[in-house]
C-alpha positions in Angstrom: 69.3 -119.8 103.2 67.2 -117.3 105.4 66.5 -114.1 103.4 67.3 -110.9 105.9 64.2 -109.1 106.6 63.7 -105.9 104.2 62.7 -102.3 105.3 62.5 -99.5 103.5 63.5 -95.7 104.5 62.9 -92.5 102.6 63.7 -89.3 103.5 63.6 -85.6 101.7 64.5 -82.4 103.9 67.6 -82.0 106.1 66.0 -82.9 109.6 64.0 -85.9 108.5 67.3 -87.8 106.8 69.3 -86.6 110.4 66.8 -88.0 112.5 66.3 -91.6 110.6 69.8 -92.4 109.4 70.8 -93.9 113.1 67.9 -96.0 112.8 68.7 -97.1 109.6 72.3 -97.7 111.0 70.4 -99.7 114.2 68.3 -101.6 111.9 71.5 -103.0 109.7 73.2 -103.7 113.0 70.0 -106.0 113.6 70.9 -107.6 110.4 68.1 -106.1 108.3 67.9 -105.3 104.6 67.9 -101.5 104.4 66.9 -100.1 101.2 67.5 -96.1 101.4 65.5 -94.1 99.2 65.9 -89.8 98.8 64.7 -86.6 97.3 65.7 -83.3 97.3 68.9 -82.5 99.9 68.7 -86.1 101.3 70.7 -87.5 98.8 73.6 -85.1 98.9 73.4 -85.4 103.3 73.3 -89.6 102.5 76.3 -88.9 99.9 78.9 -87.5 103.1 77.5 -90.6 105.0 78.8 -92.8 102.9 75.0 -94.3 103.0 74.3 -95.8 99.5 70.7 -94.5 98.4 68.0 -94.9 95.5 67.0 -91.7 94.5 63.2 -90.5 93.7 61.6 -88.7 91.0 58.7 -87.2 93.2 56.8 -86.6 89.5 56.6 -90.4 89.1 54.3 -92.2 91.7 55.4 -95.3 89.6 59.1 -95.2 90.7 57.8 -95.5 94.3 55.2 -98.2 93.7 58.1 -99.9 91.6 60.4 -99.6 94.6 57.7 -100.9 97.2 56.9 -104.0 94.8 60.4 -104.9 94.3 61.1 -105.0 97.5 58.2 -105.9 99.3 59.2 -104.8 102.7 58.1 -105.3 106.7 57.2 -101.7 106.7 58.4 -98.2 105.7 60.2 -95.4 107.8 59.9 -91.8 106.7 61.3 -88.9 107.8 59.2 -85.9 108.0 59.1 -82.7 105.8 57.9 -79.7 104.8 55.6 -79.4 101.1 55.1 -82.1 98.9 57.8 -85.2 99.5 58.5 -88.4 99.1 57.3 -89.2 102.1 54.0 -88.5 100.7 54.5 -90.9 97.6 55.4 -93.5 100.3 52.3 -93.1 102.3 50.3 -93.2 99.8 51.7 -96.3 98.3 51.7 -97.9 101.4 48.4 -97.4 102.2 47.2 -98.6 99.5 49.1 -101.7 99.3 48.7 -102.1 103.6 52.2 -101.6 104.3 53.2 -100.1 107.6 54.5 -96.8 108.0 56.3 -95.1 110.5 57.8 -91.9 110.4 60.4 -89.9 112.7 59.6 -85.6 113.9 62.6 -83.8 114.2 61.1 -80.5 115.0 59.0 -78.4 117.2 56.7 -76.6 114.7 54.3 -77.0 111.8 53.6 -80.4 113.1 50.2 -81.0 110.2 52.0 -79.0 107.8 54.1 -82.0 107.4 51.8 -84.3 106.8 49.2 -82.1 104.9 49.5 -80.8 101.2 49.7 -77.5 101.4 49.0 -75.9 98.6 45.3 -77.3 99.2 45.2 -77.4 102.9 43.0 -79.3 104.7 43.7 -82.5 106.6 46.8 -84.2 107.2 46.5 -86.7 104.7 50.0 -88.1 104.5 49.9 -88.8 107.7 51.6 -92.6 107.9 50.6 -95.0 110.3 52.8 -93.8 113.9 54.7 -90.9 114.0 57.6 -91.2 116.6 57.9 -87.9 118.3 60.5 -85.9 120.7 59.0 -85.2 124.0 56.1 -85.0 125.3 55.4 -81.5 124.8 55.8 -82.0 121.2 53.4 -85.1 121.3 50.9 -82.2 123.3 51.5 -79.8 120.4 50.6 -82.1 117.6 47.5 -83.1 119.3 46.4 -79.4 119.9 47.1 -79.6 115.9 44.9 -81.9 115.2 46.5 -85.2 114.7 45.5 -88.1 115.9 46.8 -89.0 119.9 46.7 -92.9 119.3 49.1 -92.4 116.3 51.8 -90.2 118.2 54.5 -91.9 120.5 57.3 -90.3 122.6 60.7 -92.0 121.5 63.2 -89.3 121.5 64.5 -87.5 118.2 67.6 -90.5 117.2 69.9 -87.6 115.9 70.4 -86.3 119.6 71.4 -89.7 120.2 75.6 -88.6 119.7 74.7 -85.3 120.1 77.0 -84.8 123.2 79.9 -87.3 122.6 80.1 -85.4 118.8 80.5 -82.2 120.1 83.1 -83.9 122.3 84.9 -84.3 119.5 85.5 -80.6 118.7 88.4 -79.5 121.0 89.8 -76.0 121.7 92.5 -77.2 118.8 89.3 -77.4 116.4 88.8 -73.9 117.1 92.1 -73.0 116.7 92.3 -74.3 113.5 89.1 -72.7 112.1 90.3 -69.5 113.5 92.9 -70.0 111.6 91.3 -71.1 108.8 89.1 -68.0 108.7 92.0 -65.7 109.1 90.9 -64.7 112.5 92.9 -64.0 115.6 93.0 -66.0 118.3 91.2 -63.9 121.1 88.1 -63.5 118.5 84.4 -64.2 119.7 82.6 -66.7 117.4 78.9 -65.8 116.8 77.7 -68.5 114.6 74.2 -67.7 112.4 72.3 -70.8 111.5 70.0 -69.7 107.9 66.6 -71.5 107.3 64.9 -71.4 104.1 62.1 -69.0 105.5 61.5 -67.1 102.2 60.8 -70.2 100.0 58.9 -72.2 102.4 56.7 -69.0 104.0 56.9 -66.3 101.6 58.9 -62.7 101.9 56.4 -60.4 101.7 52.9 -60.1 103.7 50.9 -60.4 100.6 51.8 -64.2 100.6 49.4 -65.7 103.6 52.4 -68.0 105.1 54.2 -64.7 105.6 55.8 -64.8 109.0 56.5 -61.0 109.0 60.4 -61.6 108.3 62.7 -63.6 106.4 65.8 -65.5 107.0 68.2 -62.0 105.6 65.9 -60.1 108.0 67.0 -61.7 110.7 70.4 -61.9 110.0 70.7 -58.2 109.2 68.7 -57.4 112.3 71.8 -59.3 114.3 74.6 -57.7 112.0 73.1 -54.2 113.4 72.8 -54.9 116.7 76.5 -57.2 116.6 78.0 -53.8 115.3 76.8 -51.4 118.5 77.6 -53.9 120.5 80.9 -54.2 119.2 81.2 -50.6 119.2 80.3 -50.0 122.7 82.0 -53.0 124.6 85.7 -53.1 121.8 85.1 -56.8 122.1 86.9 -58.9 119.0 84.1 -60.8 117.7 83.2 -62.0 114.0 80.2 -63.7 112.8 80.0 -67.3 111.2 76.8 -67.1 108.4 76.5 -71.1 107.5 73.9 -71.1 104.4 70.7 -73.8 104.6 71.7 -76.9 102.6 69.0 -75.7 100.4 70.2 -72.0 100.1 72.6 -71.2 97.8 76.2 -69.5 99.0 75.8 -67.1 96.3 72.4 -65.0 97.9 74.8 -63.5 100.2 77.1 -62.3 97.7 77.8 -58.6 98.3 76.0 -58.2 101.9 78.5 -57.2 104.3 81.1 -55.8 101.7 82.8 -53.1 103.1 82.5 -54.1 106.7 84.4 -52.7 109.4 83.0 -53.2 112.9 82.9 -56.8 112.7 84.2 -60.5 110.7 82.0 -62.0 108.2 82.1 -65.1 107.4 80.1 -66.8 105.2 80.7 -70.8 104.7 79.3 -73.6 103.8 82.3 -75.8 104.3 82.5 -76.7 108.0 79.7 -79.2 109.7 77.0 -77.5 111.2 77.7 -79.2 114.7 82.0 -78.3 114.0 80.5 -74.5 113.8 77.9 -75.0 116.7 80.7 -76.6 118.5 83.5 -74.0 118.6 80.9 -70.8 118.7 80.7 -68.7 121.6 77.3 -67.3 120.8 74.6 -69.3 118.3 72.3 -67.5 116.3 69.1 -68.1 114.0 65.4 -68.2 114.2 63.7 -71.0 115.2 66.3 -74.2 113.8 66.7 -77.4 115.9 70.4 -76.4 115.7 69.6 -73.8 118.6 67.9 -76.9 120.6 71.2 -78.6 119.9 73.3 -76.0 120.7 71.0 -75.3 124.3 71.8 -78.9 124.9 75.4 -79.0 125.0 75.7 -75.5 127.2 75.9 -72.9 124.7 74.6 -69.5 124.6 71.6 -69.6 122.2 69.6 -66.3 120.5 66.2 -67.1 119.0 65.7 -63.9 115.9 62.1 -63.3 115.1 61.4 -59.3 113.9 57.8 -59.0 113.7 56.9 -62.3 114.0 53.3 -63.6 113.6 53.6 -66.3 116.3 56.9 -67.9 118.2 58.0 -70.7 116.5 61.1 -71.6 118.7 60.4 -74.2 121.3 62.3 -73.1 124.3 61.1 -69.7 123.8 57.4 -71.0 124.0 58.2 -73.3 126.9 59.3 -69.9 129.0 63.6 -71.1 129.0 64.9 -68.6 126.3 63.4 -66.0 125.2 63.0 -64.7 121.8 64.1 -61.5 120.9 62.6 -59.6 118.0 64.6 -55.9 117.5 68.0 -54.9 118.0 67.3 -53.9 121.4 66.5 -57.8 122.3 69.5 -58.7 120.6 71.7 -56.0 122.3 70.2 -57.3 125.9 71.3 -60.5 124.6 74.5 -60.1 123.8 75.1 -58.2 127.4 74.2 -60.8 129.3 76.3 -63.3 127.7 79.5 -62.0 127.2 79.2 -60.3 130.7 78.7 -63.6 132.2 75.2 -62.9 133.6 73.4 -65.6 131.9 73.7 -68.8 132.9 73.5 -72.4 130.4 71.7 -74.7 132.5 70.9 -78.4 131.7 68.0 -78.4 128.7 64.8 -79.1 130.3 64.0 -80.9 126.9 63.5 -84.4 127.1 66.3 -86.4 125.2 65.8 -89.9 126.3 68.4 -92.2 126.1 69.0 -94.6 122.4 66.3 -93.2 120.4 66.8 -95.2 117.7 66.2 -98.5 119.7 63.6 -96.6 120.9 61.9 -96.3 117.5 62.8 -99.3 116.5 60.8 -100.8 119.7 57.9 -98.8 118.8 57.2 -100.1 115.5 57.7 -103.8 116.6 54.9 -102.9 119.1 52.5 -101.4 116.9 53.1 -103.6 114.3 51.4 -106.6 116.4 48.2 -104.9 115.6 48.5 -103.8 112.2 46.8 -105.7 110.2 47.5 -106.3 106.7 
């Protein structure tokens, strides 16, 4: 009996186990042995996918190198993230043992931060044997970085893959019942804030050299302020949607907007981001791939960044939305929008078509030259 080929995939932060779980759903399709390995919030994101996984001890190198052994697969796919991983483990395992890697972007920043360790700096020395990028601009902006061109290839991030058909399957009744849900009424305004971890992974304060010059609560008070006047001033009904990072917990925003009146606040954690995305007028946060997402399927998009050091939001670089960094931004915003003066257009970002095939191609193409 033929034994079904075996490959490995391990994944840590949010956006690396989104972008490579449809590959690993393409690659069992094509009758492979998947063995799913996670860290950190993979696990818990694998858990609601009802994708079976092994999970890592990222203090014990031996549990990886036990994994790899046992299994002794065609290669390994990684997802990409931020500190030190198990993606790291994996590449250096793999390297060692001349097992091919491959790992997935899903994001347009920090592109050798990913692959570096970063509490000593220096070269990206996690960096597996292809990375499979978005776009082309993002393949340009890892190679202004530093990386290596003949190890970057365009394929499309594989989580935009349903991006469009799952929105589709958040109706006006969705709504409804979230409005609902949230005890709002039924002519309210959703203005949806998207956190990011932005204190633990770049400091709060300047005297920590990854400072941005803001945190995630920065923003998000900067846009409660400027949501208030604008409420004030137009006597539109809108409330605002706060959905936590997977890796923040609920309780930090215990006792922030108590004793509101201008405005709604809602803080969950509940709903899927894309359900939220989906039904909000308006979607808010600082530099997330959820505002990408959100651009891509026609809705209104805000990039905060108060004092920010450089622009880390991608359409805000490329010239499409701009980023706006004070309440008066915001407020300009927030005009435009809801008086029907800006206009959604078609994302200029690339999203080509079956990303995960087009991974999955990839890989079989390099791999004809890796040598063992």
């Amino acid at each position: 009996m033929r034994h079904k080929p075996k490959v490995i995939t391990a994944c840590q932060d949010p956006g690396g186990t989104n972008a490579v779980y449809p590959v690993v759903k393409a690659l069992k399709a094509r009758g492979y042995d998947v063995i799913v390995c996670a860290a950190g919030h993979a696990a818990g994101i694998l858990k609601k996918k009802n994708c079976p996984c092994v999970e890592v001890d990222l203090a014990d190198i031996s549990h990886v190198q036990g994994i790899v052994d046992e299994h002794a697969p065609k290669y390994v796919l990684l997802g990409t993230s931020w500190g030190n991983s198990v993606e790291d483990l994996f590449v250096t395992v793999c390297r060692k043992k001349h097992i091919f890697t491959a790992a997935v972007l899903d994001s347009w920043a920090y592109y050798k931060e990913r692959f570096s360790d970063i509490d000593a700096g220096g070269e990206p020395k996690f960096m597996p044997d292809i990375v499979c990028a978005m776009d082309d601009y993002a393949k340009n902006e890892m190679i202004q970085a530093g990386l290596p061109a003949d190890r970057i290839f365009v394929t499309g991030n594989p989580y935009f893959d349903d991006l469009r058909e799952q929105a589709a399957r958040f109706t006006q009744k969705t709504k409804e019942s979230l409005l609902d849900k949230w005890l709002l009424e039924s002519d309210t305004k959703i203005v949806s804030f998207f956190s990011q971890t932005i204190d633990k992974t770049f400091g709060s304060s300047a005297g920590d050299p990854r400072y941005l010059g803001y945190t995630q609560k920065d923003a998000l008070m900067l846009l409660v302020n400027s949501l208030h006047k604008f409420v004030e001033d137009e006597k539109d009904n809108i409330a605002l949607i706060v959905r936590p990072h997977p890796k923040e917990d609920i309780r930090m925003y215990d006792g922030m907007f108590r004793g509101d009146k201008h405005i709604a606040v809602i803080v969950s954690d509940e709903e899927d981001a894309r359900e939220i995305m989906s039904v909000s007028d308006v979607v808010v946060s600082m530099f997330s791939i959820l505002l990408v997402e959100a651009y891509m399927i026609g809705k209104d998009i805000i990039s905060v960044q108060p004092n920010h050091k450089k622009d880390n939001f991608v359409l805000s670089r490329r010239g499409i939305v701009k980023t706006a960094v004070d309440e008066k931004g915001i407020y300009e915003r927030f005009q435009m929008i809801f008086s029907g003066q800006n206009s959604v257009r078609e994302s200029p970002v690339s999203r080509p078509a079956n990303a995960a095939d087009a991974v999955l191609k990839t890989i079989d193409q390099r791999m004809k030259g890796f040598i063992k």
